[in-house]
C-alpha positions in Angstrom: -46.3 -44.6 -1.6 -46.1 -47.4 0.8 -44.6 -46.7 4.1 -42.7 -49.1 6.6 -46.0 -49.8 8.6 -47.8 -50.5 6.1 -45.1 -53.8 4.9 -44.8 -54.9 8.0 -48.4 -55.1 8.3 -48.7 -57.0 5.2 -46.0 -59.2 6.0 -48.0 -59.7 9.5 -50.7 -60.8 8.0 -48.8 -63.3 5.4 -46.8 -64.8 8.0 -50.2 -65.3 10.3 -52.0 -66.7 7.4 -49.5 -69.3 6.4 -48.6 -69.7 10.2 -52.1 -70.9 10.8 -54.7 -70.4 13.6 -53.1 -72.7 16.2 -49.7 -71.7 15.4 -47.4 -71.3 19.0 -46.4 -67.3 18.9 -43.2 -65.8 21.4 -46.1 -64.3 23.2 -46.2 -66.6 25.9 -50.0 -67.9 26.3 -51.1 -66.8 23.0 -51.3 -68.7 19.6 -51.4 -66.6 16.2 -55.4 -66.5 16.3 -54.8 -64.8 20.0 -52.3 -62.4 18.2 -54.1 -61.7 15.6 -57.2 -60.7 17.6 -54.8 -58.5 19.9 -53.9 -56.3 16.7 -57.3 -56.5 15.5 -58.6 -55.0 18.7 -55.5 -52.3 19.5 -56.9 -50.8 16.1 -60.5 -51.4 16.1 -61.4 -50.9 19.5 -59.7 -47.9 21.5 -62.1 -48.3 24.4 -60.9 -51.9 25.2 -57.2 -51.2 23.8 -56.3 -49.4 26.8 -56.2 -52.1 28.8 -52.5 -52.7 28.2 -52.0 -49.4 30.1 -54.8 -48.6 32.3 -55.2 -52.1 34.5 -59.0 -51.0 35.0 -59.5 -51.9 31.8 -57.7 -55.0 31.6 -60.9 -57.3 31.7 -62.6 -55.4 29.2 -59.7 -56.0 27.3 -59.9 -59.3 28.0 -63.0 -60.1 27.1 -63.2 -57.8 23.7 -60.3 -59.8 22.7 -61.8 -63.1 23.3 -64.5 -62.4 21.3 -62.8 -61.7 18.3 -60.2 -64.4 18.7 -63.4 -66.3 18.4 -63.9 -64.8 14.7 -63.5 -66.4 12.0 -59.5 -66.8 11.6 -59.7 -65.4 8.2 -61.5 -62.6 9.3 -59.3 -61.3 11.3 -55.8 -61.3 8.8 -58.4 -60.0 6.4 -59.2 -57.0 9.1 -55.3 -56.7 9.4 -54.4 -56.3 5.5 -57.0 -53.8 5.1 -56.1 -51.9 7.9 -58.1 -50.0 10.8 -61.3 -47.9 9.9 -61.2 -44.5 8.4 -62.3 -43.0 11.9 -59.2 -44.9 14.1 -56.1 -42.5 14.6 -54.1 -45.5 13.4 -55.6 -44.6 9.4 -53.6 -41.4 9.3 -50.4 -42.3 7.4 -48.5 -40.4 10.2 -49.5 -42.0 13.0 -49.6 -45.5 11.4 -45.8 -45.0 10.6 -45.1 -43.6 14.5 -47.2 -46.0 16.7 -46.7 -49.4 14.2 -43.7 -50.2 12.7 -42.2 -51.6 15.5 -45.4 -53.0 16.6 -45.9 -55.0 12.9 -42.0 -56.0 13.0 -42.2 -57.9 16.8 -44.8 -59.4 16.0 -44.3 -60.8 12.6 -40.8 -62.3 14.5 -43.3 -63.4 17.1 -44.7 -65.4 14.6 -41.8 -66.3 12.7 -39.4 -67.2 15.3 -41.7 -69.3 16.7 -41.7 -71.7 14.1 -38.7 -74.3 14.2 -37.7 -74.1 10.6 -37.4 -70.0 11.1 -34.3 -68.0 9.5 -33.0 -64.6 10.0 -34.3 -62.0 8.0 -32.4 -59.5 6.2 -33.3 -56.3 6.5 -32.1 -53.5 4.1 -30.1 -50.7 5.7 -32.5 -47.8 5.2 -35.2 -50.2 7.2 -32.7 -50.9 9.9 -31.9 -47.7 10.7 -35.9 -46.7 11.0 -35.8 -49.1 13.2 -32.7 -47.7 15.5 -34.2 -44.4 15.4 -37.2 -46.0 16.7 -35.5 -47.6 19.9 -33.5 -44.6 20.8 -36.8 -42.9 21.3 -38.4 -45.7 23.5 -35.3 -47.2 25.0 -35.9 -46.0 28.3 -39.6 -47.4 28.1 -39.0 -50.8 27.4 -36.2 -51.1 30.0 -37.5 -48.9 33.2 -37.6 -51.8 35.0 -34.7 -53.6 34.1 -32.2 -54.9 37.5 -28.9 -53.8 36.0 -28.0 -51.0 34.4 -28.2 -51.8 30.4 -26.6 -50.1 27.6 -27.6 -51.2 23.6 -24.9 -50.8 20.9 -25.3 -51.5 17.6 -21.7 -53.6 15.9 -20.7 -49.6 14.6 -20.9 -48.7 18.4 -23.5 -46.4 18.5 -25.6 -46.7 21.8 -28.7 -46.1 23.2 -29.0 -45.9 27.2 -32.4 -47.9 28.2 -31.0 -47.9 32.2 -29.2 -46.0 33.9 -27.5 -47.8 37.2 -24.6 -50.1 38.4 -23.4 -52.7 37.1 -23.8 -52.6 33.8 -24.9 -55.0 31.1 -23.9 -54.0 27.2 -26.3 -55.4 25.0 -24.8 -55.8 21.0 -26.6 -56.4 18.0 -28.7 -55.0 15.2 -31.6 -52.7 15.8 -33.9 -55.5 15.1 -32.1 -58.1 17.2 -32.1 -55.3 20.2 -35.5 -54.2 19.8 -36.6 -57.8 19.9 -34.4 -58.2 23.2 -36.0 -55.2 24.8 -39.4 -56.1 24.2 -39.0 -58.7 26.3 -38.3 -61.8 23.6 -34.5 -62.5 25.1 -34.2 -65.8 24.3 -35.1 -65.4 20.3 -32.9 -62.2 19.7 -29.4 -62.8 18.5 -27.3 -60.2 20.8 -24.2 -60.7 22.8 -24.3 -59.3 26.6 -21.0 -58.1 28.1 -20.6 -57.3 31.5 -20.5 -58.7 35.5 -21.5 -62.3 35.5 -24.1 -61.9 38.1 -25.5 -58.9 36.7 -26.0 -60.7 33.2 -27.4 -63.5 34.6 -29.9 -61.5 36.5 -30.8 -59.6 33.6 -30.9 -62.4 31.7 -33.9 -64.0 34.2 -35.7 -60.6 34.0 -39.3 -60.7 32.8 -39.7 -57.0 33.3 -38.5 -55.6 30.0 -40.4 -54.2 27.6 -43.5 -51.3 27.4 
């Protein structure tokens, strides 16, 4: 049976294919060859993964990633479709679901909503609510570091609580519009902020959201 990781990844992979190697991402700095080489490695290679966490890895990371962005492009969506090896934690079904279907969906909008001619997706309701469930869990992750305190509702008013301070900023909108806002892609996410002027606006210049 396929499992909600497992279409985003394929849908990754198609968008990246179609996008093209020098395609501009919403990862600032990187084009889709760099973001394809960035999933390639978070599966393929745990002892320069880490990186993103631990900054003594960081130039490993680096420099494993380099090399495979310098792949050929083909390769790498081809190492994406078919998925991490047998031995990586990311092959058990379980994990894959847990640790990448948000992973798959941001970035498949990072390559997406990067392109001018880009539309909203819709996204059936079984799908969207994975998705909520998802950011109530890591809410609180993604916006630690935020200046204000922030609140996310979805349009039937359930909220998650990703801040807790004063004032505070009420972020609205789908789960897939507020997990793209808390993951640090602001400017593409279609939300509407409510609250204090100045607290929006300094929310609103905040680079600091996200895991």
């Amino acid at each position: 049976m396929s499992t909600h990781a497992k279409r985003e990844r394929l849908l990754l992979a198609d968008l990246l294919e179609a996008a093209g190697p020098d395609a501009p991402t919403l990862c600032e700095g990187w084009t889709a060859r760099d973001l394809a080489a960035h999933v390639v490695v978070r599966e393929r290679r745990p002892d320069a993964a880490g990186g993103t966490l631990v900054k003594q890895l960081a130039s490993r990371l680096e420099r494993v990633q380099g090399e495979f962005a310098e792949k050929p492009y083909e390769e790498l969506i081809q190492l994406i479709r078919t998925g991490p090896p047998r031995f990586s934690p990311f092959a058990l079904k379980q994990i894959d679901e847990a640790a990448n279907v948000v992973e798959f969906y941001v970035h498949a909008e990072d390559v997406r909503r990067a392109q001018a001619d880009w539309s909203p997706r819709e996204l059936d309701p079984v799908f969207a609510e994975v998705l909520w469930s998802r950011l109530e869990r890591i809410a609180r992750m993604t916006g630690r570091k935020a200046p204000v305190g922030l609140v996310l509702r979805r349009p039937d008013g359930q909220t998650a609580v990703a801040h807790r301070g004063a004032p505070v900023v009420t972020v609205t909108g789908e789960p897939s519009e507020l997990l793209m806002y808390v993951f640090g892609r602001q400017d593409a996410a279609n939300v509407e902020l409510d609250g204090d002027k100045a607290a929006i606006t300094r929310l609103s210049e905040t680079k600091a959201l996200g895991l």
